[in-house]
ZAKE-218498 format. One record per residue (C-alpha): chain; x, y, z. Coordinates in steps of 0.02 Angstrom, whole numbers, always signed. Layout:
residues N
kette: A, px: X, py: Y, pz: Z
...
end
This chain:
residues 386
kette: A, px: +849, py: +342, pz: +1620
kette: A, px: +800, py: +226, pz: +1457
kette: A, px: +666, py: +306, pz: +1372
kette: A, px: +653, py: +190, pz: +1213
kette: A, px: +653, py: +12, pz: +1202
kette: A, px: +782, py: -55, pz: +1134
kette: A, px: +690, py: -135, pz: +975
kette: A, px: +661, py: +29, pz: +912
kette: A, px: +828, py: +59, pz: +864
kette: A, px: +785, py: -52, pz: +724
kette: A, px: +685, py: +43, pz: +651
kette: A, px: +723, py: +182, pz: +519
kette: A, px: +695, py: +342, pz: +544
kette: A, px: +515, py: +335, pz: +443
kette: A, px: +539, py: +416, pz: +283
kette: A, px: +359, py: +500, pz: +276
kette: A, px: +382, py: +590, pz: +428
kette: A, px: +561, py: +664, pz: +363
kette: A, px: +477, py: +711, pz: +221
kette: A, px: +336, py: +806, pz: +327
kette: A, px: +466, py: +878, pz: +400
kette: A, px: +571, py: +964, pz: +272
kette: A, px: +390, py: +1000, pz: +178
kette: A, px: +348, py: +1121, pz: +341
kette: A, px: +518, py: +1202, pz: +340
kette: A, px: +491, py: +1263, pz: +168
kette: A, px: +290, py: +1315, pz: +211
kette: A, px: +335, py: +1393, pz: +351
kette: A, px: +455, py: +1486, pz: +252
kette: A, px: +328, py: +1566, pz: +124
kette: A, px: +376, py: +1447, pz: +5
kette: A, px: +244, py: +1393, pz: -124
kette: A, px: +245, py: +1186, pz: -108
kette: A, px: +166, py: +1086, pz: -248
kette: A, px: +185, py: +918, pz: -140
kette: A, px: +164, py: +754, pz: -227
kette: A, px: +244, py: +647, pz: -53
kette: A, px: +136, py: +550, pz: +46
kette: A, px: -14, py: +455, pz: -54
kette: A, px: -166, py: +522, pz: +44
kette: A, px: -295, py: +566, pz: -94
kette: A, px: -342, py: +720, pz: -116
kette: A, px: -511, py: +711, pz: -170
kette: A, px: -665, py: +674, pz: -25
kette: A, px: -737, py: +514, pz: +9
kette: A, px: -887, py: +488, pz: -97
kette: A, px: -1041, py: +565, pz: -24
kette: A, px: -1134, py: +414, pz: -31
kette: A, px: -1009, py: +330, pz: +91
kette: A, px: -1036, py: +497, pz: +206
kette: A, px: -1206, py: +486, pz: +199
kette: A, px: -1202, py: +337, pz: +271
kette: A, px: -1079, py: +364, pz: +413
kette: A, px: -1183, py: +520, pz: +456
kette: A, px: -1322, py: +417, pz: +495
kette: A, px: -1241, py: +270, pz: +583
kette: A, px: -1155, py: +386, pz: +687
kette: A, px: -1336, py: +470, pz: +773
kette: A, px: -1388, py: +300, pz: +779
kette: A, px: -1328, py: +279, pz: +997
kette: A, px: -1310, py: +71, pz: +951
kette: A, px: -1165, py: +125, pz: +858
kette: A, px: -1069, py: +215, pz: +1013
kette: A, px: -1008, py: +67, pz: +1126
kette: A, px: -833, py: -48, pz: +1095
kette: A, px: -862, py: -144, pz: +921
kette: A, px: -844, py: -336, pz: +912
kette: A, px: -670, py: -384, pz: +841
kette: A, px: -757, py: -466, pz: +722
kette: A, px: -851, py: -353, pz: +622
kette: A, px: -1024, py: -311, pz: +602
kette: A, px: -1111, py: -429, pz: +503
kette: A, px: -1166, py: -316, pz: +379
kette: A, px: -960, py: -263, pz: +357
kette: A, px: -913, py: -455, pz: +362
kette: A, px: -1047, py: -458, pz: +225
kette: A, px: -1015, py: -326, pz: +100
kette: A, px: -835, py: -407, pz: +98
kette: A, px: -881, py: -549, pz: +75
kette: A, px: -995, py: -512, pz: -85
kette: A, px: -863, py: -403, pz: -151
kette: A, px: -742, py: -517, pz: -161
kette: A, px: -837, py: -626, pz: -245
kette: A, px: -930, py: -480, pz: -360
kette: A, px: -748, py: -418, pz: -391
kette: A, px: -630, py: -555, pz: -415
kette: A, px: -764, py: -718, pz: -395
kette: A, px: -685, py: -782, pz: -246
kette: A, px: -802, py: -841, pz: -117
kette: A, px: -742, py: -807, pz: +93
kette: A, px: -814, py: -891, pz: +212
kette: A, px: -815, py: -822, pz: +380
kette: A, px: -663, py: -904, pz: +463
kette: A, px: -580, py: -804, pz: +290
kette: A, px: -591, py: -640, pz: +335
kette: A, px: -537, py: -522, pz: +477
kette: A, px: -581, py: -330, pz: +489
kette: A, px: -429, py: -216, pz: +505
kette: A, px: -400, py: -27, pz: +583
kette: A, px: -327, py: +0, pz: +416
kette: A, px: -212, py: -126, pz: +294
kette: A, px: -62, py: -26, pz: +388
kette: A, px: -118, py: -89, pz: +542
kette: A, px: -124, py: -294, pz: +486
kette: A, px: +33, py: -282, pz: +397
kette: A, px: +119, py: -222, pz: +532
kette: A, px: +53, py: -333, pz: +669
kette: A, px: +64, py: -504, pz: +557
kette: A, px: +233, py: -531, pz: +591
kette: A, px: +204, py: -533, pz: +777
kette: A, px: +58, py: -646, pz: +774
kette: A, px: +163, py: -789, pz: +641
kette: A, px: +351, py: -783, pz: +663
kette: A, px: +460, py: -799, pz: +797
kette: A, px: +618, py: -708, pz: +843
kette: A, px: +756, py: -742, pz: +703
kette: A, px: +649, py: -799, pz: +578
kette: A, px: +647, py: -768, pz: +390
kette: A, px: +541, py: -652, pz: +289
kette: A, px: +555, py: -618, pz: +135
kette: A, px: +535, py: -437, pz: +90
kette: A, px: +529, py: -322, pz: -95
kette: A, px: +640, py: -196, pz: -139
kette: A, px: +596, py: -56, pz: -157
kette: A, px: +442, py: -105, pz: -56
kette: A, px: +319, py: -7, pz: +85
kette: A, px: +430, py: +5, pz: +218
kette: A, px: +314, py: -38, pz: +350
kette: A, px: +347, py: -241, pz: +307
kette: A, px: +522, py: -232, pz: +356
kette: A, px: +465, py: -123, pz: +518
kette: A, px: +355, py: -229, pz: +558
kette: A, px: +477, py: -395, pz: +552
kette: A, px: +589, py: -300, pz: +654
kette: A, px: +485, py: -256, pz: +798
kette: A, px: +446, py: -460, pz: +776
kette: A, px: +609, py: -490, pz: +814
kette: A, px: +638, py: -586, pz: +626
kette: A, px: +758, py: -555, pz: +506
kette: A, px: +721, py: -461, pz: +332
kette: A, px: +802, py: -552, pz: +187
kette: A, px: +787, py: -447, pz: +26
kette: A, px: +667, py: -481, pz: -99
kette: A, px: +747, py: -369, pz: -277
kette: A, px: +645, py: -296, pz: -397
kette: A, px: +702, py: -244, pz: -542
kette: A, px: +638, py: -115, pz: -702
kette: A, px: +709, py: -258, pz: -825
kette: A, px: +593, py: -373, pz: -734
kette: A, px: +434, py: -268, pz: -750
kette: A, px: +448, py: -230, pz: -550
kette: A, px: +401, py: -411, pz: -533
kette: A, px: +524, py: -521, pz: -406
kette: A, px: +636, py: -658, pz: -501
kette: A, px: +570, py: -817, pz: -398
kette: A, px: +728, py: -908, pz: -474
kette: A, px: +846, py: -796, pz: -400
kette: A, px: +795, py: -832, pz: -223
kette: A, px: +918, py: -947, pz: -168
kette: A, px: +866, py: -1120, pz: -94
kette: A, px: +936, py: -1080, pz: +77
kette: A, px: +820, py: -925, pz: +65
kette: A, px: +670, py: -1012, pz: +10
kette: A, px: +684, py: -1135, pz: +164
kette: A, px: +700, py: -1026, pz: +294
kette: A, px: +562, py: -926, pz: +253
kette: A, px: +426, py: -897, pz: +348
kette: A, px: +329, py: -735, pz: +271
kette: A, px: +349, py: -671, pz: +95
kette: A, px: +271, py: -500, pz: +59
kette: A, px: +225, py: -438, pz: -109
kette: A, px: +108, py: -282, pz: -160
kette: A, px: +20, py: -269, pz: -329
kette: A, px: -27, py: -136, pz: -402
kette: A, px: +140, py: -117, pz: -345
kette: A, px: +198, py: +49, pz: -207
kette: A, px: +306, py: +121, pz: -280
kette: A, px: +341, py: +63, pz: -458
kette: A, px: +139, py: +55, pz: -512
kette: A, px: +178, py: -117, pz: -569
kette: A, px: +39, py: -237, pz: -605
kette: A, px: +58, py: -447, pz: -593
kette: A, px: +1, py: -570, pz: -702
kette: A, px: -93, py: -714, pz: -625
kette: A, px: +34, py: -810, pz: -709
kette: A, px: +128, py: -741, pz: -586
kette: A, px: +53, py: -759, pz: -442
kette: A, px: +20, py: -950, pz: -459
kette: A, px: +227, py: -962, pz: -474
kette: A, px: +193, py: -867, pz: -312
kette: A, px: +76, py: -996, pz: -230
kette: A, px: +188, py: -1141, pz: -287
kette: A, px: +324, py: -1064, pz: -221
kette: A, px: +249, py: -1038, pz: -43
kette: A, px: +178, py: -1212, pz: -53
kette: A, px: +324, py: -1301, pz: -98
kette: A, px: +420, py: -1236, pz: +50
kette: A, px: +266, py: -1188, pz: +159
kette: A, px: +276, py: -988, pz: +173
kette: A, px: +141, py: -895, pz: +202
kette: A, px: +117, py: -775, pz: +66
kette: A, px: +52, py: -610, pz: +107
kette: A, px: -15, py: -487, pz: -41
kette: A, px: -48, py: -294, pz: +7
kette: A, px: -187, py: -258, pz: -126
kette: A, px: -203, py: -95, pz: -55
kette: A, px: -240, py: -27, pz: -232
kette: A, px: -315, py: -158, pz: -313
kette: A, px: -452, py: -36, pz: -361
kette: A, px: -334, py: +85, pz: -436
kette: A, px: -308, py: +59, pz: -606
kette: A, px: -292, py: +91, pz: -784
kette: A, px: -307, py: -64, pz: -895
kette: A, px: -377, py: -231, pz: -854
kette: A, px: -438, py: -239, pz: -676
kette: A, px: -288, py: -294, pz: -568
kette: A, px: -313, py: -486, pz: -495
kette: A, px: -317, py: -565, pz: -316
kette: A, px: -217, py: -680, pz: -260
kette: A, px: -353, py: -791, pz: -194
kette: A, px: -439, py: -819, pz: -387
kette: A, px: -254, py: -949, pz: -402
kette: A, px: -335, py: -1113, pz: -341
kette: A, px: -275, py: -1177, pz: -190
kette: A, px: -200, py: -989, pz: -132
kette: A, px: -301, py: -967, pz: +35
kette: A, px: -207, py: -1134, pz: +85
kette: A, px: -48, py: -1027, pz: +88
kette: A, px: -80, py: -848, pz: +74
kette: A, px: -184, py: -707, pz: +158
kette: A, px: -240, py: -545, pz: +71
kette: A, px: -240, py: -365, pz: +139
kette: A, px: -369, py: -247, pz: +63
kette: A, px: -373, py: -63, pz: +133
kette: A, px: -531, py: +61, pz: +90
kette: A, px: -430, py: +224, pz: +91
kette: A, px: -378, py: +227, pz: -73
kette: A, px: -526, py: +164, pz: -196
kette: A, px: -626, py: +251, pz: -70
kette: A, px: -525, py: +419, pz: -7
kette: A, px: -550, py: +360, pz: +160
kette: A, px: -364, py: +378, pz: +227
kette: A, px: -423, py: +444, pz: +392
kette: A, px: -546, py: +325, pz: +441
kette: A, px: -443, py: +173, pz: +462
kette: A, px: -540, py: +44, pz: +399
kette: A, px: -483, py: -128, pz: +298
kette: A, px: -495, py: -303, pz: +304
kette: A, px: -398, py: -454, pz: +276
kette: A, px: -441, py: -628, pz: +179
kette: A, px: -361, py: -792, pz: +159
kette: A, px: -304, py: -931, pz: +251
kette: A, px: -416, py: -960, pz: +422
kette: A, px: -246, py: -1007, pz: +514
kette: A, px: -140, py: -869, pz: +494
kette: A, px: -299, py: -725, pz: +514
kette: A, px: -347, py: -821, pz: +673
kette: A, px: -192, py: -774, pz: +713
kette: A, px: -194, py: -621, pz: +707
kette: A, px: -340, py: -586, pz: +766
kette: A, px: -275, py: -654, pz: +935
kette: A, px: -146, py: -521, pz: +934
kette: A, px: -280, py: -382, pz: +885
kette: A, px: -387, py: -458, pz: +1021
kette: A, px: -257, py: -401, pz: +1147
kette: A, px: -220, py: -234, pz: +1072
kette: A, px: -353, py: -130, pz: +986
kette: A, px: -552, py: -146, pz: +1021
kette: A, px: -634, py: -150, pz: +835
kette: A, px: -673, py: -27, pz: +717
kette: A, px: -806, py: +101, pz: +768
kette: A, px: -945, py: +18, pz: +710
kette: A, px: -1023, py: +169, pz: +622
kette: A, px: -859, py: +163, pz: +486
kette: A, px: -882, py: -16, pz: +464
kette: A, px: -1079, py: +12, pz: +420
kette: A, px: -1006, py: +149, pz: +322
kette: A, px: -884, py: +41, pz: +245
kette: A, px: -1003, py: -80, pz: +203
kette: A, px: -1085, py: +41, pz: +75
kette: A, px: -905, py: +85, pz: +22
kette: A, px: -869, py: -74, pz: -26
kette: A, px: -1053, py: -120, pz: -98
kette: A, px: -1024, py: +19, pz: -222
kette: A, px: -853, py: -11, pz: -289
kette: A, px: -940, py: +10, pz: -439
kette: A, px: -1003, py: +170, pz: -413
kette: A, px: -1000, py: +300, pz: -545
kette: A, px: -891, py: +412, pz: -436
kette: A, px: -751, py: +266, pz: -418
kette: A, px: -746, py: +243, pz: -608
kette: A, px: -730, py: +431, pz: -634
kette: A, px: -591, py: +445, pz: -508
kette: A, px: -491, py: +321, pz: -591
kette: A, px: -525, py: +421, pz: -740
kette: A, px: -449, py: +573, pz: -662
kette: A, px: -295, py: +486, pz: -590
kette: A, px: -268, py: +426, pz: -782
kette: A, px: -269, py: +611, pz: -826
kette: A, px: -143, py: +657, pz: -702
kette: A, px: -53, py: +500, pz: -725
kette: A, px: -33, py: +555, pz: -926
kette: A, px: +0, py: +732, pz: -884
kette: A, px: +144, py: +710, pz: -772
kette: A, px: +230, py: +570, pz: -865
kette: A, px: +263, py: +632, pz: -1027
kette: A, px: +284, py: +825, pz: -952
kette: A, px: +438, py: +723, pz: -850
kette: A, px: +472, py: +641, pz: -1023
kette: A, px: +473, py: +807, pz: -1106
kette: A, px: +613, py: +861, pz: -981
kette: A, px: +720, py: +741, pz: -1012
kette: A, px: +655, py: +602, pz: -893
kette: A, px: +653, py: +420, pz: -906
kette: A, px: +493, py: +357, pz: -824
kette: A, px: +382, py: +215, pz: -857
kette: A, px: +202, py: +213, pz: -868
kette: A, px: +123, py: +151, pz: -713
kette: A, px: -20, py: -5, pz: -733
kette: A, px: -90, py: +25, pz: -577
kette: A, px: -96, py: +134, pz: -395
kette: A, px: -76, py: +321, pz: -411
kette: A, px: +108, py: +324, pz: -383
kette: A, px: +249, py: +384, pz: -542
kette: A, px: +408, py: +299, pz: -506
kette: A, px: +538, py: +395, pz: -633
kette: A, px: +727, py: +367, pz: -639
kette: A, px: +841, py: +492, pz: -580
kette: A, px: +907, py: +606, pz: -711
kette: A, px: +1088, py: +543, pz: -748
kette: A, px: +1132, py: +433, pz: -610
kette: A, px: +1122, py: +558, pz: -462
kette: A, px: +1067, py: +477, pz: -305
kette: A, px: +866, py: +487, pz: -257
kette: A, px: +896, py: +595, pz: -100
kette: A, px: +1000, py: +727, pz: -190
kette: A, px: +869, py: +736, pz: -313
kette: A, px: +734, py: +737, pz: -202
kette: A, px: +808, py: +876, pz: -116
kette: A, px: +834, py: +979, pz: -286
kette: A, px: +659, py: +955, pz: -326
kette: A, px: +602, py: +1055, pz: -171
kette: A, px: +756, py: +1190, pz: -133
kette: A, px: +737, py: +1248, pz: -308
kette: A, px: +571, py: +1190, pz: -379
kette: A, px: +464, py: +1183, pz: -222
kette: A, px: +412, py: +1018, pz: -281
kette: A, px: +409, py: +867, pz: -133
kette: A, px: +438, py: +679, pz: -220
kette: A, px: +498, py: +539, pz: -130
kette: A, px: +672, py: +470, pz: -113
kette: A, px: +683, py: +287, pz: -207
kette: A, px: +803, py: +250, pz: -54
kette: A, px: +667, py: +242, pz: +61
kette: A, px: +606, py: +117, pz: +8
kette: A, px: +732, py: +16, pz: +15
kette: A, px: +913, py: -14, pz: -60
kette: A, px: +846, py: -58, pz: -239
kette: A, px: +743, py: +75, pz: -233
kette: A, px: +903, py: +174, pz: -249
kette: A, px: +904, py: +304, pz: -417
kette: A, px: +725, py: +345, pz: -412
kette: A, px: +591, py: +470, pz: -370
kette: A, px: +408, py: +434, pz: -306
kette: A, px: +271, py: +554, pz: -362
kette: A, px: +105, py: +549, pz: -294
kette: A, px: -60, py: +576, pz: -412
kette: A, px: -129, py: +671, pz: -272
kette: A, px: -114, py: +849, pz: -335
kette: A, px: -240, py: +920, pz: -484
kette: A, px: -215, py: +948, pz: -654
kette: A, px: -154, py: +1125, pz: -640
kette: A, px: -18, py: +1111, pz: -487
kette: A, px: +37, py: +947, pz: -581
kette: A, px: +76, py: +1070, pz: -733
kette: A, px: +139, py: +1200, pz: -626
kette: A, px: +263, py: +1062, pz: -562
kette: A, px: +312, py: +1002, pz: -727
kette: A, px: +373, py: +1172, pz: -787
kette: A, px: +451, py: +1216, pz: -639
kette: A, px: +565, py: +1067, pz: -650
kette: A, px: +580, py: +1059, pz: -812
kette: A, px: +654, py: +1210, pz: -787
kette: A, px: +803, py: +1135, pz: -668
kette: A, px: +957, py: +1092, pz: -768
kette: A, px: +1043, py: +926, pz: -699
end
């Protein structure tokens, strides 16, 4: 008897769930684990964002199916952050709630390409864009990224036969893994690309929040972007809210209505007590409790970089996200050294392969472990001889 659909078999093994895997073999083994894997925060969602969910949730208005749509109070504290944050105004047709950026991302390419159809994809990029253009039937065409190129995609590169058969191009700054940040320069290249040869452009700003520097940009401040390109923003990182699966999309009207068709026919909303919930989320973004957080990513950010640097690493220092993307010692390949780091260090970090081949001959640590584990993991591997 077929069990599986066929399309599946697309679809790499997911590399987070391996990683789970061989992290509770070594637990259940007694093994002390200092796991800096999968980039669920740590610390809890601000208690002013609880607060509120505790009393939307008593509130028996708040317990039937949700409108698609959004509450307007959600559809509103988007819409006056984006243009508080980055001074872009949305109009209503611009914006779709999400169950999560995850969730968009991986449904867009079912609502706007067609079987065989070209998207254009970054390596070493979130693997869920290429999973989701294979369940869509499409084909993934590599987009490289480079360390010699700052992590940033060389546009001239992409051949012409590329650029006109794409349909979708996916990029994701602050940048998972590498903790790359673009330029606006950058992205306008990026909207005259995808106008030029009409692709829609799709940025994951999933951690546009999480920085160090200058405050990362959106695509939508280029003029004329939300012509070609749509915007995913995602509330569980800024806001530690991982589990409650809540995000929203911006940009072109077309593409989001989209979409939203598909979503329409699949999920029924976001329970509406998270989106009042993520309304005050999003309508303190400037809260003293975000700034400090960023503040104690920095810290860890600092502490594990140069204690990596100290033991002979070669690692960059990341702009932006809470992710340290550091080069394999000596050439070895990233799964070997992945699985050195936890046999004899107990430490869990992230094969470069996974995500995808130019991610090849590096390591992805997670700021998601305190100041004293991150130590603790520094000395234990600096104590590994390669």
């Amino acid at each position: 008897m077929q069990t599986a659909a066929q399309r599946l078999g697309q679809l790499p093994a997911y590399l987070f769930a391996r990683i789970a895997q061989l992290k509770r073999q070594a637990l259940d083994a007694g093994r002390d684990v200092i796991d800096f894997g999968v980039g669920d925060p740590d610390r809890p969602t601000p208690p002013f964002v609880v607060e509120r969910l505790a009393s939307a949730v008593r509130d028996p208005a708040n317990h039937r199916y949700a409108s698609a749509a959004g509450l307007p109070a959600f559809r509103e504290a988007v819409q006056a952050y984006m243009r508080d944050r980055f001074h872009v105004a949305v109009d209503g047709t611009q914006l779709l709630p999400l169950l999560g950026s995850k969730e968009g991302l991986g449904h867009l390419p079912l609502a706007v390409i067609n079987p065989g159809d070209t998207v254009l994809v970054p390596e070493p990029g979130y693997p869920v864009y290429a999973a989701g253009v294979a369940l869509a039937g499409g084909a993934v065409c590599p987009l490289p990224l480079y360390e010699r190129n700052g992590w940033l995609p060389a546009l001239g590169d992409v051949s012409e036969g590329a650029r006109s058969a794409a349909r979708l191009l996916f990029v994701n700054y602050p940048n998972n893994p590498t903790g790359a940040c673009a330029p606006l320069a950058f992205l306008e290249e990026l909207v005259a690309l995808a106008r030029e040869y009409g692709i829609v452009l799709v940025h994951d700003a999933a951690y546009v929040d999480v920085y160090y520097d200058e405050p990362p940009p959106s695509i939508l401040q280029i003029d004329g972007a939300a012509d070609v390109a749509v915007e995913f923003h995602s509330l569980s990182k800024t806001f530690n809210m991982t589990g409650w699966r809540i995000g929203f999309a911006v940009g072109n009207a077309d593409v989001l209505a989209a979409l939203g068709k598909l979503k329409d026919n699949l999920d029924s909303g976001i329970f509406q007590a998270i989106q009042l919930a993520g309304a005050a989320a999003l309508s303190g973004h400037g809260h003293p409790d975000i700034r400090h957080q960023r503040e104690v990513y920095r810290h860890r950010r600092d502490l594990l970089v140069h204690g990596l640097r100290a033991a002979g690493w070669s690692v960059a220092m990341p702009r932006g996200g809470f992710y340290v993307w550091a080069r394999c010692p000596e050439g070895l390949e990233s799964m070997a050294v992945s699985a050195r780091l936890l046999k004899d260090a107990d430490v869990v970090a992230i094969p470069g392969s996974g995500f995808g081949a130019c991610g090849e001959g590096y390591v992805r640590f997670a700021l998601t472990v305190d100041e004293a584990r991150t130590s603790q993991a520094v000395e234990r591997i600096s104590r590994l001889r390669w």
